[in-house]
C-alpha positions as CSV (number, residue, x, y, z in Angstrom):
1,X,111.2,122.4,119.8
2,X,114.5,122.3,117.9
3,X,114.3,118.6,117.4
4,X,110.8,118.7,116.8
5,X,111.4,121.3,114.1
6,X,114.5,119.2,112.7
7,X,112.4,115.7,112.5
8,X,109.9,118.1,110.8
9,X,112.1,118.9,108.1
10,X,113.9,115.9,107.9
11,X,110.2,114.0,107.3
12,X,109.0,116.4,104.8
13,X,111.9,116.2,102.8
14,X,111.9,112.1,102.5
15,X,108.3,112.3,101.6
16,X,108.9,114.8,99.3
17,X,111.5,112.6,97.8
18,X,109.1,109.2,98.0
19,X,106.3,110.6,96.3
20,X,108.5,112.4,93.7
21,X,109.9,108.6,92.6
22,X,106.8,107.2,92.6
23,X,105.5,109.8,90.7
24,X,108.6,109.1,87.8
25,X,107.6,105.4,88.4
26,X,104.0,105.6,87.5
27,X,104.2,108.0,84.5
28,X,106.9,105.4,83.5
29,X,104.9,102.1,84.0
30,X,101.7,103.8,81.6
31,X,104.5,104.6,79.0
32,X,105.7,101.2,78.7
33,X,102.3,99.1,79.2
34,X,102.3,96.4,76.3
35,X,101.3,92.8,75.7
36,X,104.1,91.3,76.9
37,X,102.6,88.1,79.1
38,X,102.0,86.1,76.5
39,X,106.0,85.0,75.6
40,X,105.9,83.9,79.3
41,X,103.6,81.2,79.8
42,X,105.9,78.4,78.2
43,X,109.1,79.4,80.0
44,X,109.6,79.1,83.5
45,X,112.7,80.3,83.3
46,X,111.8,83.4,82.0
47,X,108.8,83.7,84.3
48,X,111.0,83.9,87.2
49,X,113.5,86.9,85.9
50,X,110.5,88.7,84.8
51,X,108.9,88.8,88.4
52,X,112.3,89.1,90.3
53,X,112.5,92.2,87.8
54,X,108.8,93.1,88.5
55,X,109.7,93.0,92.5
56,X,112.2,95.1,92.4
57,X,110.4,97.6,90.4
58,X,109.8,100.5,94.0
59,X,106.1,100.2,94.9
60,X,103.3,97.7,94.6
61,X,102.5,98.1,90.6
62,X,105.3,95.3,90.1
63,X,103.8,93.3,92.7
64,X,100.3,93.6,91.5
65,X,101.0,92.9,88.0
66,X,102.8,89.4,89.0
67,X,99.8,88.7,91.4
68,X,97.4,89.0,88.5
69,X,99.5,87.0,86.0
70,X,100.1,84.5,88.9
71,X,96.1,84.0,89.6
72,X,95.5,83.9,85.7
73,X,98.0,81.0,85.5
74,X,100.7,82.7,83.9
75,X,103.9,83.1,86.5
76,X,104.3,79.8,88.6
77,X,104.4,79.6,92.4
78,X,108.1,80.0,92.3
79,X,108.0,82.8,90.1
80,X,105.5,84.3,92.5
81,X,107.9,83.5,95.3
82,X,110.5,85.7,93.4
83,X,108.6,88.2,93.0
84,X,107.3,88.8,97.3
85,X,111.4,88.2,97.6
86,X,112.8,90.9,95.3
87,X,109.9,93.7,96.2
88,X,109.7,96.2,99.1
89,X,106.9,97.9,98.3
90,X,106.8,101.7,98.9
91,X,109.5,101.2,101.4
92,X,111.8,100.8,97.9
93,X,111.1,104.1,97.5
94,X,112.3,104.8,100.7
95,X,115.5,102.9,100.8
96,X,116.3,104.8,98.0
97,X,115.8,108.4,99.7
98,X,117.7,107.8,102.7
99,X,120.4,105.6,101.6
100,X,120.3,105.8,98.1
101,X,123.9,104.2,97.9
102,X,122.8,101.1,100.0
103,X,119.6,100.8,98.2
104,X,121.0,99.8,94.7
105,X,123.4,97.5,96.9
106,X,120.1,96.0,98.5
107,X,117.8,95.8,95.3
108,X,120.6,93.9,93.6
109,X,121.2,91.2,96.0
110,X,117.6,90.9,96.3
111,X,117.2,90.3,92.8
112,X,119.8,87.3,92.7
113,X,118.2,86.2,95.9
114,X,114.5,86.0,94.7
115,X,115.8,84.2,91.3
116,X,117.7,81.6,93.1
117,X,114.7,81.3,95.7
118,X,112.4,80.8,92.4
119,X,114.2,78.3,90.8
120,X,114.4,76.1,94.0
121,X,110.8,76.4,94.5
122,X,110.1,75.4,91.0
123,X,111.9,72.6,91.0
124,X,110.7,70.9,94.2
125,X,107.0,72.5,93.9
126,X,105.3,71.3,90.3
127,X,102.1,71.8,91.2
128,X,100.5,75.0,91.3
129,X,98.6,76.4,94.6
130,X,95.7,78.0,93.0
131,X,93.6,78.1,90.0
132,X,91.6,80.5,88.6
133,X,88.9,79.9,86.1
134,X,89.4,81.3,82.8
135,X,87.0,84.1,83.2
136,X,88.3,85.7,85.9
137,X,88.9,89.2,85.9
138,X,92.4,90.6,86.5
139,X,92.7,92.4,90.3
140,X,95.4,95.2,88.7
141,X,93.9,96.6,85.3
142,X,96.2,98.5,83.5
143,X,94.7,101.7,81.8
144,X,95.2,102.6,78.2
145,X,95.1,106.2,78.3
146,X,98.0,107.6,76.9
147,X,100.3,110.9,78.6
148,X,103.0,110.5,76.0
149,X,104.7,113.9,75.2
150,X,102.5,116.4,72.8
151,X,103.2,119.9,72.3
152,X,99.9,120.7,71.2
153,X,98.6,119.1,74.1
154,X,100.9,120.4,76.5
155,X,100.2,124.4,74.7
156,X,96.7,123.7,75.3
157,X,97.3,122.4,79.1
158,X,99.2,125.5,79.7
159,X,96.7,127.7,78.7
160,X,94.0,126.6,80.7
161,X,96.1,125.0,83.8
162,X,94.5,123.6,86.4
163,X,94.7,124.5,89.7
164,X,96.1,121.5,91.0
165,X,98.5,121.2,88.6
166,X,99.8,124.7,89.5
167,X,99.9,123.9,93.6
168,X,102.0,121.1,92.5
169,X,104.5,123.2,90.6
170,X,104.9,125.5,93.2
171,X,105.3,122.9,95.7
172,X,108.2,121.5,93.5
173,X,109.5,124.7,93.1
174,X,109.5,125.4,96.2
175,X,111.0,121.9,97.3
176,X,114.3,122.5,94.6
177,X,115.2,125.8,96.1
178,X,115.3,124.3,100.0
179,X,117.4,121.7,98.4
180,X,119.5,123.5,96.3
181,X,120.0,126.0,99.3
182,X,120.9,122.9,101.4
183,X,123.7,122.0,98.8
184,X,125.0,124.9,99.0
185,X,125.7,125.2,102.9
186,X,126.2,121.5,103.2
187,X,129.6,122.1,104.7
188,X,127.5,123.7,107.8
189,X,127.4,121.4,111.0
190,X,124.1,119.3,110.7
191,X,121.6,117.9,113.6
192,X,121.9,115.1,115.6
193,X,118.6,114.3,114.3
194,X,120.0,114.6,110.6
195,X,123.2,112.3,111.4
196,X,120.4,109.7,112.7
197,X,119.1,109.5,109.0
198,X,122.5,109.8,106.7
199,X,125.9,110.2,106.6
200,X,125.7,113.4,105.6
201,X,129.9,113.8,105.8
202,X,130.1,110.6,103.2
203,X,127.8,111.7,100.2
204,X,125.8,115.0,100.8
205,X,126.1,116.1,97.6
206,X,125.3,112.5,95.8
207,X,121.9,112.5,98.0
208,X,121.5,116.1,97.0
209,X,122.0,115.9,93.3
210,X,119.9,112.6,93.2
211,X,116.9,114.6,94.8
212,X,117.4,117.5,92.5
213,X,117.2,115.0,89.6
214,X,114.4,113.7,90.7
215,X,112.8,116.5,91.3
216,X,113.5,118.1,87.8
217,X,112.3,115.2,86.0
218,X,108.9,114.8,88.5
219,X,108.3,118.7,87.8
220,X,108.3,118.0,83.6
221,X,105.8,115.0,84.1
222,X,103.9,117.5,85.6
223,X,104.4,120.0,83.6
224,X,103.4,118.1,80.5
225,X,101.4,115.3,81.2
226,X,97.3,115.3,81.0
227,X,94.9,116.2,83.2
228,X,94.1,112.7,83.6
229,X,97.1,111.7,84.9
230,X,97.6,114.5,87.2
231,X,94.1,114.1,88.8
232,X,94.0,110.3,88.9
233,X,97.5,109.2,89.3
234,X,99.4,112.3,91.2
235,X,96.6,113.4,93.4
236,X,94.2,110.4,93.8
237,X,96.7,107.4,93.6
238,X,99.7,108.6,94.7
239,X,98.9,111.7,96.9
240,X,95.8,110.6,98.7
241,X,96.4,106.8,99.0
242,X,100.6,107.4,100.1
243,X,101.6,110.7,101.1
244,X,99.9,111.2,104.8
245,X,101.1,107.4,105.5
246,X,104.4,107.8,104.5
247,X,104.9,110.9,106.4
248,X,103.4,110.3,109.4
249,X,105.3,106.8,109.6
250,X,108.5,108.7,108.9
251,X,107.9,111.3,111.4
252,X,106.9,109.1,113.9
253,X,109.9,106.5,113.1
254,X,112.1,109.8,113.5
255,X,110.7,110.9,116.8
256,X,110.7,107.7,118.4
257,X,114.1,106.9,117.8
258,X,115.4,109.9,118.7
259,X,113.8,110.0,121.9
260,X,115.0,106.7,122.9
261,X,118.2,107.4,121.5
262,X,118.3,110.4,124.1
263,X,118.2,107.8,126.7
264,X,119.5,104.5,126.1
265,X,122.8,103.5,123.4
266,X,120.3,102.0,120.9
267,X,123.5,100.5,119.1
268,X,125.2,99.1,122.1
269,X,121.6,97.7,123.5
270,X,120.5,96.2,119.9
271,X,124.0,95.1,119.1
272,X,123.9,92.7,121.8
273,X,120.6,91.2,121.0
274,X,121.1,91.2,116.6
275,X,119.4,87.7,116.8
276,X,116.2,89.0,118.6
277,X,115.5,91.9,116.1
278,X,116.0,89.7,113.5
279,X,113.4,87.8,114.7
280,X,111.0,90.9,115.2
281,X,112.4,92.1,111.7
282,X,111.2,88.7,109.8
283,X,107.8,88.9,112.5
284,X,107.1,92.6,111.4
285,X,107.7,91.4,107.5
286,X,104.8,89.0,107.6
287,X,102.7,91.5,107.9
288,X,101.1,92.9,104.1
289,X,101.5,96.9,105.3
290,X,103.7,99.5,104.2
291,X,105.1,101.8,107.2
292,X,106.7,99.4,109.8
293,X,109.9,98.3,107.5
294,X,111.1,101.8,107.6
295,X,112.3,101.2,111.2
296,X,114.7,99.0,110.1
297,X,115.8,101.2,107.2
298,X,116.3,103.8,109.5
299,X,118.4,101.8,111.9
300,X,120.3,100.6,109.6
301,X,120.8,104.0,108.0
302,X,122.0,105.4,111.9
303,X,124.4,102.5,112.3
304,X,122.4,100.6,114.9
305,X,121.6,97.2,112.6
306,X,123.5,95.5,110.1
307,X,122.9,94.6,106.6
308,X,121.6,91.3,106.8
309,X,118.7,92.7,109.4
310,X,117.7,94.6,106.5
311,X,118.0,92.4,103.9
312,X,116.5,89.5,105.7
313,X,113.3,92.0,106.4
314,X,113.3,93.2,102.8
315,X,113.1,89.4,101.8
316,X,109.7,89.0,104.1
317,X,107.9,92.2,103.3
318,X,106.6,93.4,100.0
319,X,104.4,96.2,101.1
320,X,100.9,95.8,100.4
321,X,101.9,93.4,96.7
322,X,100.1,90.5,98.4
323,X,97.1,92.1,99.9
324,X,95.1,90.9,96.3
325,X,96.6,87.4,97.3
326,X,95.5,87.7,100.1
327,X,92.3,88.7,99.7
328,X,92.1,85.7,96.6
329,X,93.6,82.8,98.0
330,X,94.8,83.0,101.5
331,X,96.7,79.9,101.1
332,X,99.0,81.1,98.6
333,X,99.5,84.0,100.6
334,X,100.5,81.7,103.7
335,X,102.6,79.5,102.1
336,X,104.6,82.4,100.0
337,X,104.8,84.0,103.6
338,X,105.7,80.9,105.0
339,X,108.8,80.4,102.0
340,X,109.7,84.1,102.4
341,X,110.3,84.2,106.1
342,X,112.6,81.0,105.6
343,X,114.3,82.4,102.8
344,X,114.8,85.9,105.1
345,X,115.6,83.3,108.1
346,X,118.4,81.7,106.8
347,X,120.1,84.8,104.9
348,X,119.9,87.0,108.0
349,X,121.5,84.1,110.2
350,X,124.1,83.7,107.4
351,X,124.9,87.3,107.5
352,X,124.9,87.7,111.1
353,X,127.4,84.6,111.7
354,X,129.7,86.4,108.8
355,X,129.5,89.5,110.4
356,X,127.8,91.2,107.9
């Protein structure tokens, strides 16, 4: 019951934390919606750094966007390629909770990754894989409806608040304090569960203070924005469609490794078989879901993988940013796939020979 209790917590928080960022990300992405495609169509090389930068961008909106752009022959293959290389879908998100350090580490070198990965494509792949015809309409339509900061609007808001809106200030409230009170007795001795997740005797307070940010940032969105946002965004985008997946994936990540790790060395056992998980890593990858890359977040945030095992399956999977390929033009989405796991292939093997 103690563990169960402590992978409880421990679950609840990281979702807490994932839905939080994507909640800053969204409000963010409607802020800053413009016409910016057109300046892209005669440049390749500008097509490629603007979808390496659209993958790393946590969650699928990135992804999306250079899908759409990509099927309304505006990015090229190899810009497409950059993109599936630099994202990791909602998993960003989760990188980014559990070992936030790491995270920018690993977003980084995926970034110079993807735009190399582009540029080679481009250069030995001219012609394009699919075509759309002109009147085609775009899979990811951005809305128009604006949330910008208004007092008057925000007076108004206040006055006649929603329910919704006030379950999720509570819950945030609530969330802060069990942080804050977490900071301060941080010093305590933590669970064996806990140590499985972070390093809580390297940064506690950075993961803390990060969260708490975060946090205080998600709880003025909500606070201010319009009931728009809050119903269709917060509750049926990112609540509905994200939060019972994540958790339950986390918690059941959690539990499973713990209770293997109460029988068998998991480090000593996957240590001397690195070459076989990186296979399963790139295998898993393939597959267009968010939810089973977070096992290899997590053993590489307990110790039990190294870096390139993570890198290599962040290279492969992208979430679910190529389900609309997919679902359009299953060839593209084969031989992206295809490119992906090679790229992920040989950087993995690289790192593994290097020792990293």
């Amino acid at each position: 019951m103690e563990h169960f209790l402590s992978i409880l917590q421990q679950s609840l928080v990281i979702t807490f934390f994932v839905m939080a960022m994507m909640l800053v990300i969204e409000y963010l992405n409607i802020l800053s919606r413009g016409n910016w495609s057109k300046s892209l169509e005669n440049s390749p090389a500008k097509q490629i750094i603007f979808a390496a930068l659209l993958g790393v961008i946590p969650g699928c909106l990135g992804a999306y966007t250079a899908v759409s752009l990509y099927l309304h022959n505006i990015l090229s293959t190899g810009a497409l390629v950059a993109t599936m290389i630099a994202s990791s879908g909602d998993e960003a998100f989760f990188m980014f909770s559990v070992i936030p350090e790491k995270a920018i580490l690993i977003q980084l070198i995926l970034f110079v990754i993807a735009i190399i990965a582009g540029f080679i494509v481009n250069a030995f792949w001219k012609k394009r894989l699919f075509k759309y015809p002109e009147k085609h309409l775009h899979i990811h339509k951005n809305e128009t409806d604006c949330v910008c900061f208004n007092t008057k609007e925000i007076v108004k808001q206040l006055r006649k608040i929603s329910l919704l809106r006030i379950v999720l200030l509570i819950l945030m409230i609530v969330m802060l304090i069990m942080v804050i009170i977490n900071l301060l007795h941080s010093d305590h001795e933590h669970e064996e569960t806990a140590q499985l997740i972070l390093d809580h005797h390297q940064h506690p307070m950075w993961i803390s203070i990060t969260f708490i940010v975060v946090l205080a940032i998600s709880f003025f969105i909500v606070l201010t924005a319009n009931e728009h946002f809050i119903k269709e965004h917060i509750l049926n985008h990112i609540i509905k469609k994200h939060f019972l997946r994540i958790f339950l994936w986390t918690f059941g990540t959690l539990a499973v490794l713990t209770i293997l790790n109460s029988y068998i060395n998991l480090e000593e056992v996957i240590g001397n078989n690195l070459y076989v998980v990186l296979l399963v890593a790139l295998l898993v990858g393939i597959v267009p879901q968010s939810g089973p890359h977070m096992i290899f977040v997590l053993l590489f945030a307990s110790g039990s993988i190294p870096i390139s095992i993570l890198i290599a399956s962040s290279v492969v999977q992208d979430g679910h940013g190529s389900l609309p390929l997919l679902a359009e033009s299953r060839k593209s989405f084969i031989v992206i796939k295809i490119i992906n796991v090679v790229v992920g292939f040989l950087i993995g093997t690289a790192g593994l020979l290097l020792g990293f």
